[in-house]
Each structure stands twice: as structure tokens, then as C-alpha cells.
C-alpha positions as CSV (number, residue, x, y, z in Angstrom):
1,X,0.0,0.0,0.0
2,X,1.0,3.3,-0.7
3,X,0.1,6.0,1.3
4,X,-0.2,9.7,-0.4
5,X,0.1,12.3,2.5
6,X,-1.9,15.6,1.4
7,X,-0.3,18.9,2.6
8,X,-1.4,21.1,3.5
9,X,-3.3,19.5,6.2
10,X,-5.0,20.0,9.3
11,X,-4.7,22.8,11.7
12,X,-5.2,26.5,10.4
13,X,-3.9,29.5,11.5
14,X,-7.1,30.2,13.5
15,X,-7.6,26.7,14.8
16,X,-3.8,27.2,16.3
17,X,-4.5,30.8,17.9
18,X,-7.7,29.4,19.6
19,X,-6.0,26.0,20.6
20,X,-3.2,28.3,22.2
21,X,-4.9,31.0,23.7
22,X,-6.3,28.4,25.9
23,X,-3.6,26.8,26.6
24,X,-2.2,30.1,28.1
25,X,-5.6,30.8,30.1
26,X,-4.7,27.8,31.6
27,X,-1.9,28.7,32.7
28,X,-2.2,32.4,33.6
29,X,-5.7,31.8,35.5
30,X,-5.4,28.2,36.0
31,X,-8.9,25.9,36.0
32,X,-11.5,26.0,35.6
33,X,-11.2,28.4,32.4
34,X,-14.9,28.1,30.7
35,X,-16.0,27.6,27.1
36,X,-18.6,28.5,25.1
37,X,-19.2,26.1,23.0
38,X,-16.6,23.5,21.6
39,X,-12.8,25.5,21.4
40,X,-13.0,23.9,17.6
41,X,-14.5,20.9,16.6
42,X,-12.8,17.7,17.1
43,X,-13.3,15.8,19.7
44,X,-9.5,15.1,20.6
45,X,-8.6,18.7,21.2
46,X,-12.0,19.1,23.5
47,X,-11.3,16.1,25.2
48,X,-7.7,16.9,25.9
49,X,-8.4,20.5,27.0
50,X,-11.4,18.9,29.4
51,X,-8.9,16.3,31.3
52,X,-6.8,19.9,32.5
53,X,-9.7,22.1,33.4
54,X,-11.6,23.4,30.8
55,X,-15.1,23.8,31.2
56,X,-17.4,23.3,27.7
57,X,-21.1,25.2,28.3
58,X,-23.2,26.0,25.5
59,X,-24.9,28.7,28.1
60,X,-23.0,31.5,30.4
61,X,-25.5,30.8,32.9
62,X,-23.2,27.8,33.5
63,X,-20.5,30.3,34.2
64,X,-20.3,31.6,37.9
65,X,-20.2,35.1,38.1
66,X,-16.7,37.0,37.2
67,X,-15.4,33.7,35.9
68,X,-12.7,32.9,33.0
69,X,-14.1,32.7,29.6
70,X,-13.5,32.3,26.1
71,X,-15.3,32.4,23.1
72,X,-14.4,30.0,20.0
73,X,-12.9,30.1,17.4
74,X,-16.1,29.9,16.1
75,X,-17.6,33.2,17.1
76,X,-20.2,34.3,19.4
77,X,-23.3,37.0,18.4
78,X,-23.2,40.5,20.1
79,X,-25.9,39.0,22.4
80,X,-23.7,36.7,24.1
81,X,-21.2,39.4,24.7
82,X,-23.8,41.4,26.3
83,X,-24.4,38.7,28.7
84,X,-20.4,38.1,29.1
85,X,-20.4,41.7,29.7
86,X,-23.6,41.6,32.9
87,X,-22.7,38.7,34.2
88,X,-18.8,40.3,34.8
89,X,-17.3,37.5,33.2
90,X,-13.2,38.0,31.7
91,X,-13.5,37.3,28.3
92,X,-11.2,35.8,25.9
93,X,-11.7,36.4,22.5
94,X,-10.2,33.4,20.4
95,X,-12.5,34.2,17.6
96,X,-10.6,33.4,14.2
97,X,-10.2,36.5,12.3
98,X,-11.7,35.3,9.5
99,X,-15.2,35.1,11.1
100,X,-15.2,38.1,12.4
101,X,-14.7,39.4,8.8
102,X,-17.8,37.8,8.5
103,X,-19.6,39.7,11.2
104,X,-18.3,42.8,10.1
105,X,-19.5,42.7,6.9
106,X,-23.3,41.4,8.0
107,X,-23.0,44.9,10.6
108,X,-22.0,47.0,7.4
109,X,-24.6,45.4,5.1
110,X,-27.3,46.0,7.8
111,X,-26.2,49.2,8.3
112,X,-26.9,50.1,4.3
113,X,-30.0,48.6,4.6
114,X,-29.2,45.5,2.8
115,X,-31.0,42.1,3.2
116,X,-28.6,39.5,4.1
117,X,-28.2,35.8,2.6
118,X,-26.2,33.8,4.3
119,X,-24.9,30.6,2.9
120,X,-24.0,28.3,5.5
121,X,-25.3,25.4,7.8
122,X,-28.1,25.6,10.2
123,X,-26.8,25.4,13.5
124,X,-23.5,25.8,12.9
125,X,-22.0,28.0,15.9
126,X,-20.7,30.2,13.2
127,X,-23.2,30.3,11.3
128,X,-25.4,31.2,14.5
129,X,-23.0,33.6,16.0
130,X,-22.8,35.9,12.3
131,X,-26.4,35.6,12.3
132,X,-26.6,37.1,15.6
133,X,-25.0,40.6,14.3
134,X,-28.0,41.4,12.1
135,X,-31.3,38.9,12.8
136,X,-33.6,41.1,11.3
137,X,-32.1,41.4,8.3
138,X,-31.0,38.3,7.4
139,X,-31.9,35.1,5.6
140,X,-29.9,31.6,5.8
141,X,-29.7,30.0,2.5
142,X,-28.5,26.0,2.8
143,X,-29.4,24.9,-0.9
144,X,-29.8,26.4,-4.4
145,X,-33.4,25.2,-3.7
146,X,-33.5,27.4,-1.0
147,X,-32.6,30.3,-3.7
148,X,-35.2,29.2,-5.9
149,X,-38.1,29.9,-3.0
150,X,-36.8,33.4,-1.9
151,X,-38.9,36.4,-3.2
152,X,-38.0,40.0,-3.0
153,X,-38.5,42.8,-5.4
154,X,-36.5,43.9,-8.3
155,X,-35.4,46.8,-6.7
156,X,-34.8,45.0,-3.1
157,X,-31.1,45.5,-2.2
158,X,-29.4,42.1,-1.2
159,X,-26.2,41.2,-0.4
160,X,-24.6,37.7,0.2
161,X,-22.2,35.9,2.7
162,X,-20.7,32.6,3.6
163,X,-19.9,30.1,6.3
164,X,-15.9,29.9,6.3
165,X,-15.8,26.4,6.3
166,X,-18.6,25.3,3.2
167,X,-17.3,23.5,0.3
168,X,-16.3,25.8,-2.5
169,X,-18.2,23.9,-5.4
170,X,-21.7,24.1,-3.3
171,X,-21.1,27.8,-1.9
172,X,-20.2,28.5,-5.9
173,X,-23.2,26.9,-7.3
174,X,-25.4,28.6,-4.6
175,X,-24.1,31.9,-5.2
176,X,-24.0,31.5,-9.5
177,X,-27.8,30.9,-8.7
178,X,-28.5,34.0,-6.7
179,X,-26.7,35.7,-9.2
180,X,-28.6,34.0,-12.3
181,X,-32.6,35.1,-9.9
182,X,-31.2,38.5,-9.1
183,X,-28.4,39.6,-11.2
184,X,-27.8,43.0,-8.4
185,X,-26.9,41.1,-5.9
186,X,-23.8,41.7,-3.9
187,X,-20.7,39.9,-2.4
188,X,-18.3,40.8,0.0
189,X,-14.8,42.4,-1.6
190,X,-13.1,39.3,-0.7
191,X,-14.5,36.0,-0.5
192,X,-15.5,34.5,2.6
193,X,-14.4,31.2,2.3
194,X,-11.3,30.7,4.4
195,X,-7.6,29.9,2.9
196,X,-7.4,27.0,4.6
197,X,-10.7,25.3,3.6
198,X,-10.1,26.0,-0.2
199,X,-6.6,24.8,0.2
200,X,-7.5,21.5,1.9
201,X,-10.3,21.1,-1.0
202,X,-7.7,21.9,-3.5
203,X,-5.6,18.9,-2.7
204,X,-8.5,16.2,-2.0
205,X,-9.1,17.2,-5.4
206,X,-5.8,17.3,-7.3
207,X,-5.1,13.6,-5.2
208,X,-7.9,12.1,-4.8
209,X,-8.3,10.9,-8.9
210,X,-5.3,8.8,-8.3
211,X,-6.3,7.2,-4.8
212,X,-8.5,3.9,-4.4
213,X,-9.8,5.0,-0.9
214,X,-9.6,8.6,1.0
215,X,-8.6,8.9,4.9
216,X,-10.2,12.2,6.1
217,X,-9.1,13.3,9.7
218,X,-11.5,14.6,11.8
219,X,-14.7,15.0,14.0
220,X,-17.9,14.3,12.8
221,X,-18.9,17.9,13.7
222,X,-16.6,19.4,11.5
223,X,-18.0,21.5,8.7
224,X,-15.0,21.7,6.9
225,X,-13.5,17.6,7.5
226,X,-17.2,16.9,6.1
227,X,-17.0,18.8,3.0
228,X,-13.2,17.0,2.4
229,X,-15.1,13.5,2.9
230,X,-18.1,14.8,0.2
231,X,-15.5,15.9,-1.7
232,X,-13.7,12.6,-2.3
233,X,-17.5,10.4,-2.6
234,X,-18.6,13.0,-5.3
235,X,-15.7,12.0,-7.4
236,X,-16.3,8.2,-7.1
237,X,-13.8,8.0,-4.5
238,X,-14.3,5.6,-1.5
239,X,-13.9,7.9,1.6
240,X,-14.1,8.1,5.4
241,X,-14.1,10.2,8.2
242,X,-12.4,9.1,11.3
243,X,-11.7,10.8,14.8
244,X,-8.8,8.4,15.0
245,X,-7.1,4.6,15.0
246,X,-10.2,3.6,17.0
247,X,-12.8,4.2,14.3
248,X,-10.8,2.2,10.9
249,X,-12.0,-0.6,10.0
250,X,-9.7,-3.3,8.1
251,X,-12.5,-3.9,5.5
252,X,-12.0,-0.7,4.3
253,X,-8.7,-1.4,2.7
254,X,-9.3,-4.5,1.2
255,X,-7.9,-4.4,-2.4
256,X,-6.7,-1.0,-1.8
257,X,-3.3,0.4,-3.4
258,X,-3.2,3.6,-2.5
259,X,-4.7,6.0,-0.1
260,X,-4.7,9.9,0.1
261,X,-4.9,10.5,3.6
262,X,-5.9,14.6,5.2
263,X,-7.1,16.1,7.9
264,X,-9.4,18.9,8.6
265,X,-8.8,22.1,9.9
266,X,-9.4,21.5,13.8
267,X,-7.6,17.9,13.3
268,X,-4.1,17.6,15.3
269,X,-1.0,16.2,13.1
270,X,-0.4,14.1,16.4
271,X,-3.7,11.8,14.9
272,X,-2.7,12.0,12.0
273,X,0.5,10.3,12.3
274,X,-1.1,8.0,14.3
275,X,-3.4,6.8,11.8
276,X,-0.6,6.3,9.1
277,X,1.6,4.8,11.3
278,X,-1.2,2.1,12.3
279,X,-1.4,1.8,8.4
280,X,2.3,1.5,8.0
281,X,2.5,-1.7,10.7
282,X,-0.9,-3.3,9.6
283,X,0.1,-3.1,5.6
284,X,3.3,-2.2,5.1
285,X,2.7,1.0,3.4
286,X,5.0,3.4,2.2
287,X,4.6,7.3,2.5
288,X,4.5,9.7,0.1
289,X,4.3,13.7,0.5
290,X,2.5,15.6,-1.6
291,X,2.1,19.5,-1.2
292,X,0.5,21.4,-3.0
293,X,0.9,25.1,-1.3
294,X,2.3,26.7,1.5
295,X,1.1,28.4,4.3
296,X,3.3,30.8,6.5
297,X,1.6,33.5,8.1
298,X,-0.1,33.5,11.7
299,X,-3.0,35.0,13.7
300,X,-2.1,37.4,16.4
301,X,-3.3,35.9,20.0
302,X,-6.0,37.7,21.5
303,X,-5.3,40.8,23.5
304,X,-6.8,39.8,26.8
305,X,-4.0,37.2,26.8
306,X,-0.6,39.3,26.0
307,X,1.6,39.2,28.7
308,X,0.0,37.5,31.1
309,X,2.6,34.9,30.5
310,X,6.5,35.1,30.2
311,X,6.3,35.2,25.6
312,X,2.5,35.2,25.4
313,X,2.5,38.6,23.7
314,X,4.1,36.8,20.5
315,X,2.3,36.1,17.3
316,X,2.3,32.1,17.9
317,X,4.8,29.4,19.8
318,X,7.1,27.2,18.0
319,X,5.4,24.4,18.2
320,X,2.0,25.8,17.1
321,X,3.6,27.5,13.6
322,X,1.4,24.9,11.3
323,X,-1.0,27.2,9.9
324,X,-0.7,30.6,8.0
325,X,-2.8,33.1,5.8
326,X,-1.6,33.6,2.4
């Protein structure tokens, strides 16, 4: 067997800022340090952070009073700052900077008087935290179907957005439709789609023609380790998504040459490696490295954490420098 090893791969530059910042809360404020919400999605990083002291609420009620928090990468809505904010909580803000592009175009938008489409997944704590900047003038759009069922005026002013994490053919087909039913729409100046996203699509589909089955991994609840997996399965391609070793199944690689194996965003290398070394010892495989672009640039940690720790005021630690913005 032959294992092809996309790169890049796996964590992004926001993932790493929010997977260190609490690390350092930590460590400057010692546990509990609370969460809202899941610090990224995978279930190896929450589970990790959980067994030293992090506390995962999906309300600030669960927060006593004047606690440490910190918000996502993900996001949270103006709303849940304002409770954050009453109920005297210190608040970290590990939001990636790519969302809050997001939410700072729906505020300018709303502010002109635009309706707002948002392409993304119900549910999705992104998707609800950008939502949260401008509810009443905003519609979520899932499908082109979804397109095909909106009504407004010819004169109505509307202006798009996306999730970060959506695949780039369905956000692309979606937004060539709202184009096609109302030709003045509008877009943000730059695409919403994160660099990392499209460049892990990119290489599942450069690699994945060539591979007999593809290794995706990542959580279940990952928007972005998804859209790898239906990437792969819309090009014929046997694929899986797997939180680790645990979850392959021998079967699987029956009669199977060669195997692209990725990760998403939120998915540590430390997995990864684990999972091709298990193939390594079970078939003998060989590994092969195949990049297709690099990524060198890093998010800034939030400014409620600089200095608090001895080097916490740099851009990202040595160990963390996986993930950039091109």
C-alpha cells in the first residue's frame, strides 16, 4: 500500500491561535477556564483541554459570576457578549479573524440597509453567532433550492455571505444561482471562504483521482473535515471520516493500493501520524508527500492574553507555527 500524504493539512492558523490561547488561560488563570461552546471541533482537542480544566457550556449561565471565559474560534453574536459583559465574566476572545470578517461585513450590510443571505449550515456555531450581528435582516440559505423559494422585489437590495468552512463547489453553485434570480446582488470584496478550507479542498481534489480510498481526519462535527469526505464520494472515491485509529476498519482497505490521507482544519497532526503509522505496521505502506501550497503566516493571539505569561504577547509558539494566511 501506498500512502499519499496531502499537505497542507490539518490545523489552520485560526484553529492554532484558539488552541493556544487556551492553553495560556490555563496557565495564567489556572482551571476551571470556561468555554462557550466547543474551542474547535474535534473531539480530541475538546477532550484533551477537558482532562486539565476546561469547562465546555453551551450557556454562560453555567458560568459563575466573574469567571474565565473564552469564546471559540467559532464566534459568538453580540448577544452573548452582552451577557459576558452583565454577568462580569473575563472574556477571551479566540474568535478566528476570518469570522469576524464575516460579522463585520453582515454589521455594514445591515447598516446600508441590505438584506442579508447567508450561505451556510443551520446550526453551525458560526453560522449562528454571524447571524446574531444582524437577525432582522438576514436570511440563511443552505441549498440552491433554498434560492429558488426566496422572493424580494427587483429593486430590493441584497447582499450575500458565507460560512468559512462550506465547500467551495456548493457555496459557488449557490451563489452563480442568486446571481442567475437576481443579477444585483452583492458579495463581500473578498471572498468569505477561508484559505485553509479551499486549500484542503484543492488537494483532495488534485489527489484524490489517483487514490483507491480517501482517509479524512476529523470530528464528525466538522463543517469543513465533512466537505473533504463529500469531496472525495462525489468523485467516485471511497472515503471516510475518522476521529482516530479507533474508528478504521480493516475492511476498508481491502484491495486497496493507494490511499490519500488529510485532515481537517481543527484535526491535530499528532492523529494523523497516528493513523498512518497504524497503516504503516498493519500493511506495510509506504509514504508519500504531496504539497500542493504553502502556508506561513499566523494570527495574532487575542489581546486579553498578552503578557499575562512570560512570551504570550508573540504572534504564535514554535510548536503551534502549522497554519498561516496567504
Amino acid at each position: 500500500m501506498k500512502i499519499v500524504l496531502a499537505s497542507p493539512r490539518g490545523f489552520c492558523a485560526g484553529v492554532n491561535m484558539a488552541i493556544e490561547s487556551l492553553d495560556l488561560a490555563l496557565q495564567a488563570f489556572g482551571p476551571p477556564v470556561y468555554v462557550y461552546h466547543e474551542i474547535v471541533h474535534n473531539r480530541y482537542v475538546v477532550e484533551t483541554f477537558r482532562d486539565r480544566g476546561a469547562v465546555f457550556v453551551d450557556t454562560l449561565e453555567e458560568v459563575p459570576v466573574g469567571g474565565n471565559l473564552l469564546f471559540s474560534a467559532h464566534g459568538v453574536s453580540p448577544e452573548i457578549r452582552r451577557i459576558a459583559r452583565d454577568r462580569k465574566l473575563y472574556a477571551i476572545d479566540a474568535t478566528c479573524p476570518l469570522v469576524t470578517k464575516v460579522h463585520l461585513e453582515a454589521v455594514r450590510f445591515a447598516k446600508e440597509g441590505y438584506t442579508i443571505l447567508l450561505i451556510g449550515h443551520d446550526g453551525h456555531d458560526e453560522v449562528v453567532g454571524t447571524m446574531g450581528e444582524a437577525p432582522e435582516a438576514m436570511r440563511l440559505i443552505e441549498s440552491t433550492e433554498d434560492v429558488d423559494r426566496l422572493e424580494f422585489s427587483a429593486d430590493a437590495k441584497l447582499a450575500y455571505l458565507t460560512q468559512t468552512t462550506l465547500s467551495v463547489d456548493d457555496a459557488n453553485r449557490i451563489i452563480e444561482r442568486l446571481k442567475t434570480r437576481f443579477p444585483h446582488v452583492i458579495g463581500p470584496p473578498k471572498e468569505d471562504i477561508c484559505y485553509a478550507t479551499q486549500n484542503r479542498q484543492e488537494a483532495v481534489r488534485v489527489l484524490a483521482p489517483d487514490a483507491d480510498l480517501v482517509l479524512v481526519i476529523g470530528s464528525q462535527n466538522s463543517s469543513n473535515s465533512q466537505r473533504l469526505r463529500e469531496l472525495a464520494s462525489e468523485r467516485g472515491i471511497p472515503a471516510h471520516l475518522v476521529d482516530g485509529v479507533a474508528d478504521l476498519r480493516l475492511e476498508w482497505f481491502q484491495n486497496v493500493s493507494t490511499v490519500v490521507v488529510t485532515a481537517g482544519a481543527s484535526a491535530p497532526e499528532s492523529v494523523v501520524q497516528d493513523c498512518v503509522e497504524f497503516l504503516r505496521q498493519r500493511f506495510a505502506a509506504t509514504v508519500e508527500s504531496r504539497s500542493l501550497r504553502e502556508e506561513s503566516v499566523y494570527f495574532p493571539l487575542p489581546r486579553e492574553l498578552r503578557g499575562k505569561l512570560p512570551g504570550s504577547d508573540r504572534v504564535a509558539s514554535d510548536d503551534a507555527a502549522t497554519a498561516v494566511i496567504e
